[in-house]
N, C-alpha and C positions, 0 to 999 in steps of 0.2 A: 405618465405619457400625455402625449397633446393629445383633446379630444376637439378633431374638426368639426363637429358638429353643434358645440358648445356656444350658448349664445346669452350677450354679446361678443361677442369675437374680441374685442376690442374694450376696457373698462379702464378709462385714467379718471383717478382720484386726488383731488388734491394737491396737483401739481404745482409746483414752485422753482422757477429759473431763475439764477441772478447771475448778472455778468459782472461783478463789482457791487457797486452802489446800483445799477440799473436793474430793476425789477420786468424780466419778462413777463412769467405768471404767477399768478399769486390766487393760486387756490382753483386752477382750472379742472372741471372736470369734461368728460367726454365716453359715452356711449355710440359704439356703430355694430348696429344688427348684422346676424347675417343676412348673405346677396343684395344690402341694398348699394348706393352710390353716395355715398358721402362727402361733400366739399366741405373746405374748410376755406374760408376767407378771413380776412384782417388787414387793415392797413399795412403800410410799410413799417420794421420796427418791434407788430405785434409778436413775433416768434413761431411764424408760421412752420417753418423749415425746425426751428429748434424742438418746435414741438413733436416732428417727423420724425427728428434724431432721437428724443428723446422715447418714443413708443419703438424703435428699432433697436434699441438698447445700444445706441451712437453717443450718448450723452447720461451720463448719471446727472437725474434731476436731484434738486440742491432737496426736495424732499416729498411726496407723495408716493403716489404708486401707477405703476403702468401694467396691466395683465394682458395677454393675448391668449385668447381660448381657455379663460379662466385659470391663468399659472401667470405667477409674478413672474414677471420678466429679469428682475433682479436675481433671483433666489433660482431660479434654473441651474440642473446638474448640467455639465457637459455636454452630454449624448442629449439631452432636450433641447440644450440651447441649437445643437447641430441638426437635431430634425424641427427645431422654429424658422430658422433660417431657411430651409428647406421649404415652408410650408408658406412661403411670402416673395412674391415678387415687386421689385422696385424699378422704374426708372426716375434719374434726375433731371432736371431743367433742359441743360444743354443734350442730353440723350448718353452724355459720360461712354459713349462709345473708344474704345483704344483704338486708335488713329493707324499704328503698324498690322496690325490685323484687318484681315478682311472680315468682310460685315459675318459669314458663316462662321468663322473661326469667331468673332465675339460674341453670335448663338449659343452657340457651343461652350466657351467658358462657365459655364455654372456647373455645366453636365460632366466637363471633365474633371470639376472637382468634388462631387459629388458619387462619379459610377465611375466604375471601370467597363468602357466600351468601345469597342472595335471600330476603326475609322470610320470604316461602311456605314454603320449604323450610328455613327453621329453626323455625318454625311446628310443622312434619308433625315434624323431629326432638326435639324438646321433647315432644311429645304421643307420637310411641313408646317416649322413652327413660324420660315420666312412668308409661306403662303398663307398661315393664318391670318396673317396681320396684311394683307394683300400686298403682301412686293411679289414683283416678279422672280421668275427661277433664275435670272441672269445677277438677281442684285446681290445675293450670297459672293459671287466672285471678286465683287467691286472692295475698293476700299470707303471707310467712310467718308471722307475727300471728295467723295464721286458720287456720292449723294446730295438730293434736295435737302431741304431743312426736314419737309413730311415725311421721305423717306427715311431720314434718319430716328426722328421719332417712333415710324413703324417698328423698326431694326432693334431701338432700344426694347419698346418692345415686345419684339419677340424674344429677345436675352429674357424678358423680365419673366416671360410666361416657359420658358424651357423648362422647365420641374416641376409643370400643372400644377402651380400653386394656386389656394382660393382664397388668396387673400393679395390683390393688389395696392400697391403706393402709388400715385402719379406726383410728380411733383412738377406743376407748372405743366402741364401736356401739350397744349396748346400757343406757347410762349413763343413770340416769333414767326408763325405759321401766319400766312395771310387766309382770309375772309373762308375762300373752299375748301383750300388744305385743311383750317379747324375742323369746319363743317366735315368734311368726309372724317377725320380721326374722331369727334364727338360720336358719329352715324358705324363706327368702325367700335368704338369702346360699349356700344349699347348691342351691338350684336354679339361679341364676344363675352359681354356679362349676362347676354340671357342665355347662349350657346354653355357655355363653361358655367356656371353658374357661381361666378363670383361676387365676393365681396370687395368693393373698392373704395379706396380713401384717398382724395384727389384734392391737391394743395390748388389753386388756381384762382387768379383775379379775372378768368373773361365768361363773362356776364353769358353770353352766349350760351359756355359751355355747364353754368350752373343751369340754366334753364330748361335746356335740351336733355341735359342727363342724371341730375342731380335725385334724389330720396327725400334726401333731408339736407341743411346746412348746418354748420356749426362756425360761430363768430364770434372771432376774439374780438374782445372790446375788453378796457381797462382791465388786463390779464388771467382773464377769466373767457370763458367760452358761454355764448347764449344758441343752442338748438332748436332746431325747429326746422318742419316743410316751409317751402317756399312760400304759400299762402300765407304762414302763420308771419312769417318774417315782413313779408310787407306791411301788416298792421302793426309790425313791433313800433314801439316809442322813441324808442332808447336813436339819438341823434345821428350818430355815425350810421347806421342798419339806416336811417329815413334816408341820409343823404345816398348812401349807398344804392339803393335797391329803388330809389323814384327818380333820380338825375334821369338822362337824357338818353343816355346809353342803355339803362334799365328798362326805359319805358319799349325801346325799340328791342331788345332783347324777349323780354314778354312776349312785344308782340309778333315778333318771330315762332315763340315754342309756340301762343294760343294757335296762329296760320298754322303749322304745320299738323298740330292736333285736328285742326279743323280738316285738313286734308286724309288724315291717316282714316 
C-alpha cells in the first residue's frame, strides 16, 4: 500500500533519457519533501516535461528509478498503480481541458472515473472544487471556449484537485497569463498549499513565480539536476544557473518576492 505520509514523496535515481543518439539525462537525480513547492527549471531541450512524464509513469526511462511514496513506480501491482494515480493531481501547459464538455462536466471526469456517484452529488462536488480555485458559480456551465486563459488555468485546476490529492504536477502554470492573472494564480497556489497541505512540483520558466512560491529549485543543466533554495542557487557557479538567476528579469523578480516580504 501507498504510505501518504512517507517522505520524500518523490526519489528519482539515476535517471537516463535517450531519444536516439540525443542524451536527455544522464544520471539525474531528484528528491521533493513533503508540503514543500518545488520548481524545476532548464533551458529549452533540457527534458523538462520528459522528466514529468517520466515520474508519472508516461514514459519508461531508458534506465534509473523513479519512487513515489517510497514504491517503485515501475514495479507497481495494478490496484497500487490505481490508488497512485488517484493520490496525484496534474495540470498541462495549455489547461488540456475537453473543449465539448463544459468546464463542470470536466471537474467532474476524474470523479466519475474513479466513484460511483449520483449526479446531485457530483454536481455539489464540481461547484466546491470550482470555488476552491476562485471561479465563479456561473463558470461550471460555461464551455471552455468561454473562458479567459486564468480562468481556464483555474478550471484545469480544479479537475487536478477533484480526488484531494497531495500531491500536485503543474506543468507551465503560468504560461500565457499576463503580469495579474500570474500574480493572482502564484497568490491562489500558495494558499491552497498551506490550506490543503500539499506537496507540489511545478515545471515553469517565470521567474516571478519561482520566487513568489517556490521551497527549493531543482535545475537541469548538462542532464543532470543541481538542487537547492533560492539563496543557495544565486551563489551557484555553475554558468547557465548565473546567467539565469542574475539577467534582468531575475534581478526584478527578487526584487519583487523581497517588497512583498517586506510588506507581509
Amino acid at each position: 500500500m501507498l504510505d501518504p505520509n512517507f517522505n520524500p514523496v518523490i526519489r528519482v535515481r539515476d535517471l537516463h533519457n535517450r531519444f536516439g543518439e540525443q542524451v536527455v539525462h544522464d544520471g539525474l537525480d531528484m528528491e521533493v519533501q513533503q508540503n514543500e513547492i518545488f520548481g524545476v527549471v532548464g533551458g529549452s531541450g533540457t527534458g523538462k516535461s520528459v522528466l514529468l512524464r517520466s515520474i508519472l509513469g508516461l514514459r519508461r526511462p531508458d534506465s534509473g528509478s523513479v519512487e513515489l511514496y517510497g514504491q517503485d513506480v515501475e514495479s507497481l501491482a495494478a490496484a497500487d498503480r490505481s490508488s497512485l494515480v488517484q493520490s496525484y493531481g496534474v495540470t498541462f501547459q495549455n489547461g488540456a481541458l475537453i473543449s465539448s464538455l463544459t468546464v463542470a462536466q470536466n471537474v467532474q471526469l476524474p470523479l466519475r472515473e474513479h466513484y460511483s456517484l449520483s449526479e446531485k452529488t457530483l454536481d455539489e462536488l464540481a461547484e466546491m472544487n470550482l470555488g476552491l480555485v476562485g471561479l465563479p458559480p456561473d463558470a461550471g456551465a460555461k464551455f471552455p471556449s468561454q473562458l479567459s486563459g486564468g480562468m481556464i488555468k483555474r478550471a484545469a485546476l480544479a479537475r487536478a484537485l477533484a480526488l484531494e490529492p497531495k500531491l500536485l504536477f503543474l506543468d507551465e502554470p503560468t504560461a500565457g497569463l499576463d503580469p495579474i492573472s500570474a500574480t493572482a494564480f502564484d497568490e491562489l497556489l500558495l494558499y491552497l498549499h498551506s490550506q490543503l497541505r500539499l506537496t507540489v512540483v511545478m515545471i515553469t520558466h517565470d521567474l516571478d513565480t519561482l520566487f513568489q512560491t517556490c521551497t527549493r529549485v531543482g535545475v537541469i543543466v548538462d542532464g543532470r539536476m543541481i538542487t537547492d533554495t533560492l539563496p543557495g542557487l544565486l551563489e551557484n557557479p555553475t554558468p547557465w544557473i548565473q546567467e539565469y538567476f542574475h539577467g534582468p528579469r531575475a534581478r526584478a523578480a527578487e526584487m519583487g518576492a523581497a517588497g512583498k516580504e517586506g510588506h507581509g
